[in-house]
N, C-alpha and C positions, 0 to 999 in steps of 0.2 A: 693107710688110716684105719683105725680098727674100728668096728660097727657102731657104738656108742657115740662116738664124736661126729659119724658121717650122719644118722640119725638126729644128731642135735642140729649142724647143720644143715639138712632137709626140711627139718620145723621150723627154722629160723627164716631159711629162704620163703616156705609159703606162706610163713606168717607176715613175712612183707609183702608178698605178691597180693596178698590177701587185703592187707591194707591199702596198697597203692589201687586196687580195684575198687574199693571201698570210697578213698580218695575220688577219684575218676567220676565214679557215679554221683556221688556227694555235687561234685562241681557242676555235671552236667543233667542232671536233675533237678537238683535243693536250688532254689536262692537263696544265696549266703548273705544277704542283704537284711535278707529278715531277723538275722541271727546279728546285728550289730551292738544294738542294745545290753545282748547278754557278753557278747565281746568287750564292750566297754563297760559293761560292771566287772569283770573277771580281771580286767585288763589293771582297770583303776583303783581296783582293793588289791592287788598285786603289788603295786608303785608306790602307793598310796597320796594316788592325784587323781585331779580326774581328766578322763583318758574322752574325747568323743572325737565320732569320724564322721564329717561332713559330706565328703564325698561318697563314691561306687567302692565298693570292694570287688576281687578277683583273685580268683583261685587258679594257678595250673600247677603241672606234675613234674614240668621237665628245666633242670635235671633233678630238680628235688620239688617239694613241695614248694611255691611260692604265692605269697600272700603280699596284693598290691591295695594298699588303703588310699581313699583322694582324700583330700583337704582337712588333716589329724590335726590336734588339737590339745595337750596335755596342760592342763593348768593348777593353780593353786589359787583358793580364796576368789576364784574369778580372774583371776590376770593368769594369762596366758606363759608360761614360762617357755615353751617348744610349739612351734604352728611350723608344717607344712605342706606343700601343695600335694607331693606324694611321696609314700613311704613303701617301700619294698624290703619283703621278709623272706629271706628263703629259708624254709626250716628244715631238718633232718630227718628223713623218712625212720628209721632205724632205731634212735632211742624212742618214739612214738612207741615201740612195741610195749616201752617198759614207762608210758606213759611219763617220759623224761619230756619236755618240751627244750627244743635246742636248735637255735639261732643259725646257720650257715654265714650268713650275711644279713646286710643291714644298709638300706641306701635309702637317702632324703633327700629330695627334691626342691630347690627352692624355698628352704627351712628358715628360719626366723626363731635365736636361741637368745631368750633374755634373763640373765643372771643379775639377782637383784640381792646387796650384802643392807640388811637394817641397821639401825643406828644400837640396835643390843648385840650386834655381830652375827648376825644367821643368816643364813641364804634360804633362800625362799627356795631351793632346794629340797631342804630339811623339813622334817617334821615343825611343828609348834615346839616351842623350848619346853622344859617343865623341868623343876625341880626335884621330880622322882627320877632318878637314872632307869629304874626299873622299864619306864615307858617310851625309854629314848628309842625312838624308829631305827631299826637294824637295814642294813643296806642288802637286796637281791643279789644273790649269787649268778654271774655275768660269766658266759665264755663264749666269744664269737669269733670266728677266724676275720670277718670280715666287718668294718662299717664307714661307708662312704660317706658325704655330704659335697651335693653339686648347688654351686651359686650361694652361699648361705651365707647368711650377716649372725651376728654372733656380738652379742651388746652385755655388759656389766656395769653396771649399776651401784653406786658405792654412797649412800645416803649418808652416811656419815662425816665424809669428807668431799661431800658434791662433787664425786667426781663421776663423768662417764667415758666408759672405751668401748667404742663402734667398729667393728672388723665388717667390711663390705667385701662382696664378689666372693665368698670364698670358697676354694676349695680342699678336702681335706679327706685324706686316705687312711683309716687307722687299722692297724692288724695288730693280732693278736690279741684283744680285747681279756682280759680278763678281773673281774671284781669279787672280790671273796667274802665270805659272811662277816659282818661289825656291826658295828654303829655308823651312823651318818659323821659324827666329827672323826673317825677311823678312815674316810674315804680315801683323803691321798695318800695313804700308809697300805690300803687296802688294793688300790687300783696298779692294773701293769700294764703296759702298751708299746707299738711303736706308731708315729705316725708319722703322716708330710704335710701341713699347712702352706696353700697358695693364697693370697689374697689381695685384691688391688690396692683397696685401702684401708686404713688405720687412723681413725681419726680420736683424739682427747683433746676437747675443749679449744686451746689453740696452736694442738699438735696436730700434725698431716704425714703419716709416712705412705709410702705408694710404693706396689709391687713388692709386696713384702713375703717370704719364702723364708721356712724353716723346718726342719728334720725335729722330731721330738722321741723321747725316750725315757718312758719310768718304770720303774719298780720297787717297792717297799718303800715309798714316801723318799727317794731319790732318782731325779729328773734328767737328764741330760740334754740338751740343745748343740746340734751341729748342724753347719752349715745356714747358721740364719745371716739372711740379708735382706737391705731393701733397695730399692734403685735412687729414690729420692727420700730427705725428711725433711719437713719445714715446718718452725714454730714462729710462730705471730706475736710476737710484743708490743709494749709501748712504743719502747727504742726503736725498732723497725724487725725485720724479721730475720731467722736464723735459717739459713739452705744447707744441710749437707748430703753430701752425695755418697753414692758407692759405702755403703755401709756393710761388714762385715759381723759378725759375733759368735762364739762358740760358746758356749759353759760346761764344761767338762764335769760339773755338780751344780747340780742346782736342787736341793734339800729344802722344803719347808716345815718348819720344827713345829712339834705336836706340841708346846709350851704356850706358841702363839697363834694367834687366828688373824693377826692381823698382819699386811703388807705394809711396807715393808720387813717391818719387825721378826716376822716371819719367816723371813726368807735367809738362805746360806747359798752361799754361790763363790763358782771358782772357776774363771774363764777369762777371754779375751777380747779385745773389741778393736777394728779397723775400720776406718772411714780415709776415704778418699780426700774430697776436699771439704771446708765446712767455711760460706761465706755471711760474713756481717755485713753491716752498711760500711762500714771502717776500715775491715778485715777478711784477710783472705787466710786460712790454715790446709795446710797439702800432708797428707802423708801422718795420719792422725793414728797412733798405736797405745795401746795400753792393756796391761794385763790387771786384771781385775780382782779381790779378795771381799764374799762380803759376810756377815756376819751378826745374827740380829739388829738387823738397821742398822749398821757400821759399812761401808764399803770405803774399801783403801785401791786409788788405781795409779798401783805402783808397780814397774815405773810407766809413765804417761810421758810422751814425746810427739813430737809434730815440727815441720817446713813454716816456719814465718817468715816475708821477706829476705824471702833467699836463708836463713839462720836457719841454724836448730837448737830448736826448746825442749830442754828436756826438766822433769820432775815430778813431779807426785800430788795426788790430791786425795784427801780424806773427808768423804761427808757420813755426816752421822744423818742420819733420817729417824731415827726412834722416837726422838720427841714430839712435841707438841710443833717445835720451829727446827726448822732444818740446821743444822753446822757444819761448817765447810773449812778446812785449812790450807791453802793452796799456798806450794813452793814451787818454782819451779825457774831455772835460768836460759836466758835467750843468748845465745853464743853466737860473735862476732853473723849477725846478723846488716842486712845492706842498707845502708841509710836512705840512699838512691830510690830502694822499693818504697820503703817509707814515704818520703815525701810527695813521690807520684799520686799519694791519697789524700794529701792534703796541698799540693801545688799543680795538680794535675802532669806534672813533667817533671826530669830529673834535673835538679836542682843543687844537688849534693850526694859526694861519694867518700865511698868508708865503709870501715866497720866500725859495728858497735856493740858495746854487751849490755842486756837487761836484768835484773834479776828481783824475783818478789815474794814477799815471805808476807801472806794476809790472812786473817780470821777473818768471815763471816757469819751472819748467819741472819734468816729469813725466809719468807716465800716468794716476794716479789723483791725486781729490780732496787726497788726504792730502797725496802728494808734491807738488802743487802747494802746499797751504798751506805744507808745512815751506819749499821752496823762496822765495817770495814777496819781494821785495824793492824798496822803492820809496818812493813818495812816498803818500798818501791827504789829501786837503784837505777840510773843509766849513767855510761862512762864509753867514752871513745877518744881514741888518739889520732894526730895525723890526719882529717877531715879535710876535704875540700868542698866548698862552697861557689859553687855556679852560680852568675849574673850579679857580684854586687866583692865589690873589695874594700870590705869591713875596718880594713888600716887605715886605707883610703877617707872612708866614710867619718873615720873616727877621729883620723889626725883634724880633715876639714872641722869638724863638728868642736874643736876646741880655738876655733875660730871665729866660727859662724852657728854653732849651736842648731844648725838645722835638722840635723840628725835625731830621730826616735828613737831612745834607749828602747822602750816595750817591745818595738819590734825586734829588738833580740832576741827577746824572752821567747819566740820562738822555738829559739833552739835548744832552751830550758827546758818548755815543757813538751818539748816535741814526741818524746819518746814517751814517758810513763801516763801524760794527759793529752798530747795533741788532742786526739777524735773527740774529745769533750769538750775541747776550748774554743773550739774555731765555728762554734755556731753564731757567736756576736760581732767578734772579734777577727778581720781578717790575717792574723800570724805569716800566713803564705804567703803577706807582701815583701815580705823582705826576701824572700826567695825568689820575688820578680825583681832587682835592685835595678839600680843604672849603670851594667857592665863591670865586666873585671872580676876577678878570683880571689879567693881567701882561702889562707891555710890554717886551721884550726890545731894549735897544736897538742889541745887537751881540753873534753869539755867531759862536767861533772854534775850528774843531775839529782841529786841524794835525798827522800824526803821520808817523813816518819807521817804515818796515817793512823790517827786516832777517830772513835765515833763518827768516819766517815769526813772529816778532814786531814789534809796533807799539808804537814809543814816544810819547810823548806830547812835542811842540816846544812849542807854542803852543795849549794848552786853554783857553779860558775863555769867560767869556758875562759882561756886564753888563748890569741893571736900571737902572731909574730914580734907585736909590740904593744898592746892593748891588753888589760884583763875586765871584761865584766862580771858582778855576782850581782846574784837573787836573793831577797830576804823576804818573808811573808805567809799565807795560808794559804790556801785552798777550800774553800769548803764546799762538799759535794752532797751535803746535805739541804744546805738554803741555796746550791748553784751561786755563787759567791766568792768574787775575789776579795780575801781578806787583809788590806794590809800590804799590798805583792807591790816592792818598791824593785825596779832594775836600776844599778850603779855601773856607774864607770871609776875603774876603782885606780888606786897609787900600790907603788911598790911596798908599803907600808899595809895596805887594806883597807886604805881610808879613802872614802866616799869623794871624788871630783866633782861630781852631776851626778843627782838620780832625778827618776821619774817614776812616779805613781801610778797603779790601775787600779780599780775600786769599783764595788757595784757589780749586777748579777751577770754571770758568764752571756746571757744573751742580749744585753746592752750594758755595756761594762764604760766605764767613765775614767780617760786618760786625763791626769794633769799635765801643765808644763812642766818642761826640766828645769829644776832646782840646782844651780851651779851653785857650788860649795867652797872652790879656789879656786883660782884664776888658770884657764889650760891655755892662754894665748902664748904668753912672755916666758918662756923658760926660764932666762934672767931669773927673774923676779921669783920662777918658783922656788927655783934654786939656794936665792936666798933665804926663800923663808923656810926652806925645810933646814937649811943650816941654822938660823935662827931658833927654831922649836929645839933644834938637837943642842944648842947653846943654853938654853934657857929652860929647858927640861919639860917646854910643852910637845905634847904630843895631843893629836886626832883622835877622836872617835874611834873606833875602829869598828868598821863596815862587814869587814868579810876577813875572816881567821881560818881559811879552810883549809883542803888538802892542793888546791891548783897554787902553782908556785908560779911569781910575775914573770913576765920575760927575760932577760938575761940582757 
């Protein structure tokens, strides 16, 4: 090493020794206590908040300089934005020479960080707005290798759309901190990190996620998220509540566009999501995948698949979030899924075995349950072959029932609306009785539940089911708007499709109002019927016709 460099080196060494000596005495002479005042003016024309330390301050040397503040305080306008118990600084002896002040780490104690978004879009973050850009508050230049945060709740606050997000217990490790000279709206463009978020809970309004863990990653106003999970999520509804488990998510991009300020609208994301099980009051879904595309408030989670009673549902959902009301377009088909699991949820035991396929193609659009029902509009399909029917032979029932008429057509209807409306229907109305019958088997050899959903009503296209010698159909509405059966006549129908018996339901799904059965021709005397349909086909009368659909009469 040639003289000049060992020289520069020699200066540099005792100008540290020199300072850490300086340090030393400082601590163990001075109270640093007295000097807080001027601490928190330097501190809070820096930030430009203001900065006060309730607690002791503390100074030691080893391994670097470090400064421990008690009960910190950063605020704006009076409210509190950052409070916590204690705050550890360790700073860098070294650029000190060149009066650089510089960060080593950074750890908070039992902190408390409350992010407040106003109804003009600004975070209490930020400066005051102003319409000179000239005065717009520029953001400190940030490099810390280290900053921790133990125990800390972490709240956002969204006045504009009342909403608030609580993050409790949390833990949270960031490195490699770095923020670069801008403006305050430049920040997520500005900011680079990596971190690790532990937290127990997550609470929005009537959302609950618990033990929630995620890996975070930004730079240049692009984010990444790996590895996020939580162990449980529960939302609280009207209808009752939503549990799902074992939650998975990555986003391989997660962009927030400088065009927008606001969430969703804001946001671009490209990633994945897996959840274990997600249970309803109704419903049980296992094996929940979807890969995700979003795109100022556009997200498409295509494709989207999931385990339904025993089945698999696969298809696609598209909600638009940008507006004012949310829209939603949901496709998706439920493939030879087990009727068996089915009806254990609404007969409590298995009653009936099969496959069967679902499929549904609906618009909605709202923020609550309600406004999405009134909204709804689409297609709803179910169709199954070959069925078997536990406790109750339907032939049986039906031959007696053109005798003695004791037989309930409604409780067919059952198996009408079993698939695309049961969990809705069976709150007034017990449907499950005909799954309790009185003994004996039925073969189903095709049943068809086809219905068109407009503003939240479901008409009835194509209802029916066929026996081994019997066909019934459906005719009628639905309305899930007044909770209302509209109109819903069950027939017992002729090889023709005209009406032998029907019966009526009417009045609101939660006391719904049966009439008697309406016999239409005679089903005792074969004789006689025989006649008279010879007769109509003589004379060129012909029936009503009931039901023109796609199940063809028995053979």
């Amino acid at each position: 090493m040639s003289k000049a460099p060992r020289i520069a080196l020699f200066i540099s060494s005792a100008a540290l020794a020199v300072l850490a000596i300086a340090v030393l005495i400082f601590t163990v002479f001075v109270d640093v206590n007295a000097y807080k005042p001027w601490i928190e003016s330097v501190v809070s024309s820096a930030i430009g908040m203001d900065v006060r330390i309730g607690g002791r301050m503390r100074i030691s040397l080893l391994p670097d300089l470090h400064v421990s503040l008690g009960d910190v305080h950063i605020s704006r306008h009076g409210t509190d934005i950052v409070s916590a118990q204690r705050v550890n600084l360790g700073i860098q002896l070294l650029p000190l020479l060149h009066k650089d002040v510089r960060f080593g780490h950074v750890a908070l104690e039992q902190a408390v960080f409350t992010v407040e978004r106003g109804r003009d879009g600004h975070l209490n973050l930020e400066s005051a707005p102003s319409h000179d850009a000239s005065t717009t508050g520029t953001l400190p230049v940030i490099d810390m290798t280290k900053v921790t945060f133990a125990n800390t709740t972490l709240s956002y606050i969204d006045q504009a759309s009342d909403a608030r997000y609580t993050l409790e217990s949390c833990d949270l490790d960031v490195n490699q901190l770095q923020l670069s000279s801008g403006t305050h709206s430049e920040l997520l463009d500005k900011l680079s990190f990596t971190a690790q978020l532990a937290c127990k809970i997550l609470r929005q309004d009537k959302l609950t996620i618990a033990d929630l863990h995620l890996g975070i990653e930004g730079h240049g106003g692009v984010y990444r998220v790996d590895n996020a999970s939580a162990a449980q999520l529960v939302y609280s509804g009207a209808d009752g509540a939503v549990t799902a488990t074992q939650l998975k998510a990555d986003a391989r991009q997660l962009v927030f566009s400088k065009a927008e300020r606001d969430l969703p609208g804001g946001l671009n994301l490209f990633g994945n999501i897996a959840i274990g099980t997600i249970h309803t009051r109704n419903l049980v879904m296992s094996d929940v995948q979807a890969s995700v595309v979003g795109k100022a408030g556009s997200f498409d989670f295509d494709p989207l698949s999931m385990r339904i009673f025993a089945g698999q549902a696969s298809g696609k959902l598209h909600a638009d979030l940008a507006g004012s009301v949310p829209v939603y377009h949901l496709r998706y088909t439920l493939s030879k899924f087990r009727i068996e699991e089915f009806t254990k949820s609404i007969a409590g035991a298995k009653r009936a075995e099969g496959a069967m396929n679902l499929s549904t193609d609906l618009m909605l659009q709202g923020k609550t349950v309600n406004e999405l029902r009134r909204s709804a509009a689409g297609t709803v399909s179910l169709s199954g072959t070959d069925l078997a029917l536990h406790g109750i032979d339907l032939d049986r029932q039906l031959t007696q029932f053109e005798s003695s008429q004791s037989f309930n057509l409604v409780d067919a209807g059952a198996l009408f609306f079993a698939g695309p409306f049961g969990p809705a229907l069976t709150k007034g109305y017990n449907f499950a009785s005909l799954l309790h019958g009185a003994g004996g088997n039925s073969r189903i050899r095709v049943l068809i539940s086809d219905w068109r959903v407009d503003h939240g009503v479901a008409r009835a296209r194509d209802v029916a089911l066929a026996t081994r010698a019997h066909r019934l159909a459906l005719k009628g509405r639905l309305d899930f708007v007044r909770q209302r059966y509209d109109d819903v006549t069950v027939a017992l129908i002729d090889t023709h499709g005209c009406a032998m018996a029907q019966q009526k339901i009417h009045g609101p799904f939660g006391k719904p109002q049966v009439e008697k059965i309406n016999v239409l021709t005679s089903l005792s005397a074969p004789v006689v019927k025989l006649f008279k349909q010879t007769l109509n086909w003589v004379t060129g009368k012909h029936c009503e016709v009931f039901y023109a659909g796609s199940v063809q009469p028995p053979s």
